[in-house]
N, CA and C of each residue as an Amber inpcrd file, in Angstrom:
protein
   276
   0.8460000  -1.1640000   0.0000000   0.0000000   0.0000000   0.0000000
   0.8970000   1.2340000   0.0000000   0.2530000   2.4350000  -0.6910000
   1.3290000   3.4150000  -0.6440000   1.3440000   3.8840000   0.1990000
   1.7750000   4.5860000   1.1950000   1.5210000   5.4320000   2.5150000
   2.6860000   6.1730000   2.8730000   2.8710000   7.1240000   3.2390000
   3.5980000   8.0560000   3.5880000   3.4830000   7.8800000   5.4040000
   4.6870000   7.1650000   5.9380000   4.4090000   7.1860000   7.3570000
   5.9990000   7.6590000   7.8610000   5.7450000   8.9710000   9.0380000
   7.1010000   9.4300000   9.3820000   8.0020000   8.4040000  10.2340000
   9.2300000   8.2500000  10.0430000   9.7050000   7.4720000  10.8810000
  10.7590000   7.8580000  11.6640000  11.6180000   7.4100000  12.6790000
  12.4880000   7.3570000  13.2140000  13.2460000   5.9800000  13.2640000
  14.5320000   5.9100000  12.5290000  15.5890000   4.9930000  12.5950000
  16.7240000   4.9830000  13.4930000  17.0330000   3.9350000  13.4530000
  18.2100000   3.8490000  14.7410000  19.2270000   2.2190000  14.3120000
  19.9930000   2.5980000  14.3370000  21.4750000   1.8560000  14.0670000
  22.6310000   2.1590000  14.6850000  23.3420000   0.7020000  14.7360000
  24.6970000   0.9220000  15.0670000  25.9050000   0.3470000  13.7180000
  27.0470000   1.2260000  13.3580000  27.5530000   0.7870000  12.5100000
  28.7760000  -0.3560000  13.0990000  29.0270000  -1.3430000  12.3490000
  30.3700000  -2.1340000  12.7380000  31.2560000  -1.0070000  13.4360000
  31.9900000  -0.6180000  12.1430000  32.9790000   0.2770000  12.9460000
  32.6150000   1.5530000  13.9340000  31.5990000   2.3170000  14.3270000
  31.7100000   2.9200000  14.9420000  31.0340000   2.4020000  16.4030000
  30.7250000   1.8110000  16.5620000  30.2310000   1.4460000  18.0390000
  29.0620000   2.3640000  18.3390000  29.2170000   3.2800000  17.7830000
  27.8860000   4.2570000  18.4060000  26.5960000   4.4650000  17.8400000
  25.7220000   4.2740000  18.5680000  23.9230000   4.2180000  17.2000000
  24.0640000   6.0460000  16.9430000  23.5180000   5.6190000  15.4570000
  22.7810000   6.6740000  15.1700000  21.6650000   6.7360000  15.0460000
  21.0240000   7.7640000  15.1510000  19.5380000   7.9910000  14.5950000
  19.3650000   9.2090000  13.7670000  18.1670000   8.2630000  12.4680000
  17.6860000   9.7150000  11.9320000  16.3210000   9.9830000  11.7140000
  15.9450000  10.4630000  10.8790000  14.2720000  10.6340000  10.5200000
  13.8660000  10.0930000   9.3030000  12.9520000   9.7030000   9.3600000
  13.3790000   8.8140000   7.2750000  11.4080000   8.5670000   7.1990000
  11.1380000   8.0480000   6.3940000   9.6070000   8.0230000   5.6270000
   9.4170000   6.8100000   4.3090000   8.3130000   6.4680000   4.9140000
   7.8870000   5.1350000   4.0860000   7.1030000   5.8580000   2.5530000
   7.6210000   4.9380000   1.4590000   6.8830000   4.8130000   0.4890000
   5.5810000   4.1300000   0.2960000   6.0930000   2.7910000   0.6150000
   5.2980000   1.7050000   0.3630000   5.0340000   1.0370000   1.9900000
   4.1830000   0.4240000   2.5550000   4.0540000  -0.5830000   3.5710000
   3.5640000  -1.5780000   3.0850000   3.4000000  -2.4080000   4.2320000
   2.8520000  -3.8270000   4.0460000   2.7720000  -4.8510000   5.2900000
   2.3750000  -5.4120000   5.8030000   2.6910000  -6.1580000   7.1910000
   3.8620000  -6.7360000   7.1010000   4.5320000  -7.4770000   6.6960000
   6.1240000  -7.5430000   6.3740000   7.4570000  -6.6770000   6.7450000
   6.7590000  -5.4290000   5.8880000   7.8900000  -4.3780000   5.9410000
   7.9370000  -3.3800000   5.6160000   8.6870000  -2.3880000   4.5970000
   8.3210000  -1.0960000   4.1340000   9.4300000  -0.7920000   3.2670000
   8.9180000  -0.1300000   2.3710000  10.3280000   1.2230000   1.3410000
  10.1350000   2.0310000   2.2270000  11.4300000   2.1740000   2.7230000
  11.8360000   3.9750000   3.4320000  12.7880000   4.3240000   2.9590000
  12.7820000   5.5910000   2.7560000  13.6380000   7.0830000   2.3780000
  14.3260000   7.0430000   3.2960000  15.6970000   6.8470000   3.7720000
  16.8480000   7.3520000   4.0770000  17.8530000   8.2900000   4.0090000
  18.2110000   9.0240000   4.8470000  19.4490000  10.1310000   4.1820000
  20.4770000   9.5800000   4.0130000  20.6910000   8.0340000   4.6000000
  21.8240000   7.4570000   4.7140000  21.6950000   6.2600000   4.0690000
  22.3900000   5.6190000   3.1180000  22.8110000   4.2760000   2.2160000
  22.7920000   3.4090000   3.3640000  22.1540000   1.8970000   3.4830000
  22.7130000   1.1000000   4.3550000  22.9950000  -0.3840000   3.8240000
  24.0410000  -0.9480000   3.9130000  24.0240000  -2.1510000   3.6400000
  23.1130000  -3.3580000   4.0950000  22.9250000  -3.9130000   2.9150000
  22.4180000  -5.5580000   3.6300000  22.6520000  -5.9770000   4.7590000
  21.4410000  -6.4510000   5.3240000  21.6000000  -6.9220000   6.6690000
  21.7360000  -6.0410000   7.8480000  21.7200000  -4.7320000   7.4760000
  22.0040000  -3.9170000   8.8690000  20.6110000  -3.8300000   9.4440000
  20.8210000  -4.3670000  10.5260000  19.7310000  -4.6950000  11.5690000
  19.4180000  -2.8360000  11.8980000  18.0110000  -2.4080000  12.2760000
  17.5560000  -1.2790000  12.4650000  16.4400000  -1.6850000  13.4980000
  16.1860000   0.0130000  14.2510000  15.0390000   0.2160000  15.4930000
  14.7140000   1.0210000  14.3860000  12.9220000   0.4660000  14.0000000
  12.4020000   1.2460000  13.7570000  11.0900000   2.0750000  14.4740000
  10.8650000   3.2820000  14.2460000   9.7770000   3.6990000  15.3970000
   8.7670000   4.5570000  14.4850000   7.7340000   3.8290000  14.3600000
   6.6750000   5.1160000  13.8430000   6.5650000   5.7610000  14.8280000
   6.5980000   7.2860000  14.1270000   6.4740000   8.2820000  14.6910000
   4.6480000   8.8700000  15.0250000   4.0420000   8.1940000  14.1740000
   2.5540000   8.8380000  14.3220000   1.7520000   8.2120000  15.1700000
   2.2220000   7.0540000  15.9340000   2.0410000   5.8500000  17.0060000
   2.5720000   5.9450000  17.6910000   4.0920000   6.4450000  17.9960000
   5.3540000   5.9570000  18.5290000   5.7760000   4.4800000  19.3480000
   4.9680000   3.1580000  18.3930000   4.9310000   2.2530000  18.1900000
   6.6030000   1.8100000  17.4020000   7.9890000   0.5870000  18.4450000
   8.9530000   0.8760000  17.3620000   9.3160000  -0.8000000  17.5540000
  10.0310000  -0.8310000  16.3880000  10.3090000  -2.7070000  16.1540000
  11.5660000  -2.8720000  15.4090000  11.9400000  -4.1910000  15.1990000
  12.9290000  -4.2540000  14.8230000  12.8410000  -4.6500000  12.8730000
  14.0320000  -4.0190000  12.6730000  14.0710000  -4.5820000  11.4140000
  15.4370000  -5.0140000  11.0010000  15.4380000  -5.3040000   9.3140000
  16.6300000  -5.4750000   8.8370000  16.4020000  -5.2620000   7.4550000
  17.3810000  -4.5900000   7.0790000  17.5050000  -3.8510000   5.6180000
  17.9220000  -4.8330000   4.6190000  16.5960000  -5.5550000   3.7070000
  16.8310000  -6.3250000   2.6360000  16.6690000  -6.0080000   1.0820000
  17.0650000  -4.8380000   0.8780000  17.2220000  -4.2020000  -0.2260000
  17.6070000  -2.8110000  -0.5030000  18.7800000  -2.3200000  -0.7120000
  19.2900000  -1.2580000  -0.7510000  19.0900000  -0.5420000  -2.3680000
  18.2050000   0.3960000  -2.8650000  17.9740000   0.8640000  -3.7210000
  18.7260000   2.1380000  -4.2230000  18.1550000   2.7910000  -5.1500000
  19.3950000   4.1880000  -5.3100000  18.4840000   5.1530000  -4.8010000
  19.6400000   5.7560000  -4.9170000  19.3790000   7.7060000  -4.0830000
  18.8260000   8.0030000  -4.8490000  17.5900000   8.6080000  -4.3300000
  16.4200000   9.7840000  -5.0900000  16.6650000  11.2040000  -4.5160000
  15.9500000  12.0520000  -4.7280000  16.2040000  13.5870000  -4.5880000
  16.5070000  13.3910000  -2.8710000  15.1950000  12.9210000  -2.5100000
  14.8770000  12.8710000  -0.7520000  15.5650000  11.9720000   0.0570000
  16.7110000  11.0030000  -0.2100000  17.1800000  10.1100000   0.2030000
  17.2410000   8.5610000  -0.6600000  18.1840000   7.7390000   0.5470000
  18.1680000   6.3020000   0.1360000  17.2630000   5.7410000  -0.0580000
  16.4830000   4.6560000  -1.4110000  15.5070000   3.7680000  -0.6300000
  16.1950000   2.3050000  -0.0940000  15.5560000   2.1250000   0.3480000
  15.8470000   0.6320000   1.4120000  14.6870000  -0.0050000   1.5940000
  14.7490000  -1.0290000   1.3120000  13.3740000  -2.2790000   1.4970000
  14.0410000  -3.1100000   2.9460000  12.5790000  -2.9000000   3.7660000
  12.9670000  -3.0500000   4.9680000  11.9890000  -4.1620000   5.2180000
  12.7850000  -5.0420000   6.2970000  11.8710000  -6.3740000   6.7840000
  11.6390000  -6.2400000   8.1920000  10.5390000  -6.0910000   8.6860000
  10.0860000  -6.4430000  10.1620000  10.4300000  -7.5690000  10.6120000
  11.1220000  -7.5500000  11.8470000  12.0170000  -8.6970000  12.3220000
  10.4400000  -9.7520000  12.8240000   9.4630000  -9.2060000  13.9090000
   8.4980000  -9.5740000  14.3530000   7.3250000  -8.6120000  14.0870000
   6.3120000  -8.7010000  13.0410000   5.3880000  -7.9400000  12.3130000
   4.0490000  -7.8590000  12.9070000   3.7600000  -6.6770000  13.3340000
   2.4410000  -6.4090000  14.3090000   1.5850000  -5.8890000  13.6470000
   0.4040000  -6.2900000  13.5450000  -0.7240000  -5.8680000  12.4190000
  -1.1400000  -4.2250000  12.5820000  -0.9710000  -4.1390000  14.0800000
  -1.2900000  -2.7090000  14.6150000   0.0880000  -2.0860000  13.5140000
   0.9980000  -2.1930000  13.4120000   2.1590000  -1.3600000  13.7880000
   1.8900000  -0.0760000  12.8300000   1.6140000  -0.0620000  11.7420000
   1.5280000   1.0310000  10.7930000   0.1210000   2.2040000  11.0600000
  -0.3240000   1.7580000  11.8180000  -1.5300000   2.3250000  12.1340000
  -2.1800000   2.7170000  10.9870000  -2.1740000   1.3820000   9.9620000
  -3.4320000   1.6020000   8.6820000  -3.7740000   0.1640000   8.5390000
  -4.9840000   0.0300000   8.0720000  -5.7030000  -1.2120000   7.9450000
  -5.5100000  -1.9090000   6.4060000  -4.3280000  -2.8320000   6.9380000
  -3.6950000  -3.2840000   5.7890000  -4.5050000  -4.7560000   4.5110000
């Protein structure tokens, strides 16, 4: 489904030890997972906290598709580690 939902991301990189967080936004959802807009490229497999922001409902994921940079950021096809029907707060 298309939906525009704000998010908050959170990672830690190998080499730096320290999480970051940023703000990023879904294209697409689905109970599974989501396209989100990133400011930041992430490799395969990088495990992520994700947190809707319009719920502040947050879960885990992992980044299974790294797409190219558009004007607004990275896309990234993202997988819900454990997928909650609530989580998107739309009736999927």
């Amino acid at each position: 489904m298309n939906s525009r939902v704000p998010l908050a991301i959170e990672w830690v990189e190998s080499k730096a030890k320290a999480p970051h967080q940023e703000h990023a936004h879904t294209r697409v959802v689905n109970y599974y997972g989501c396209l989100l807009v990133s400011p930041h490229a992430m490799p395969l497999e990088q495990r992520l906290k994700v947190t809707n922001l319009a719920n502040r409902q947050s879960i885990g994921a992992v980044v299974v598709y790294t797409g190219n940079r558009r004007v607004d950021g990275w896309e990234l096809g993202v997988e819900l580690v454990q997928p909650k029907m609530d989580f998107w707060g739309l009736e999927l």
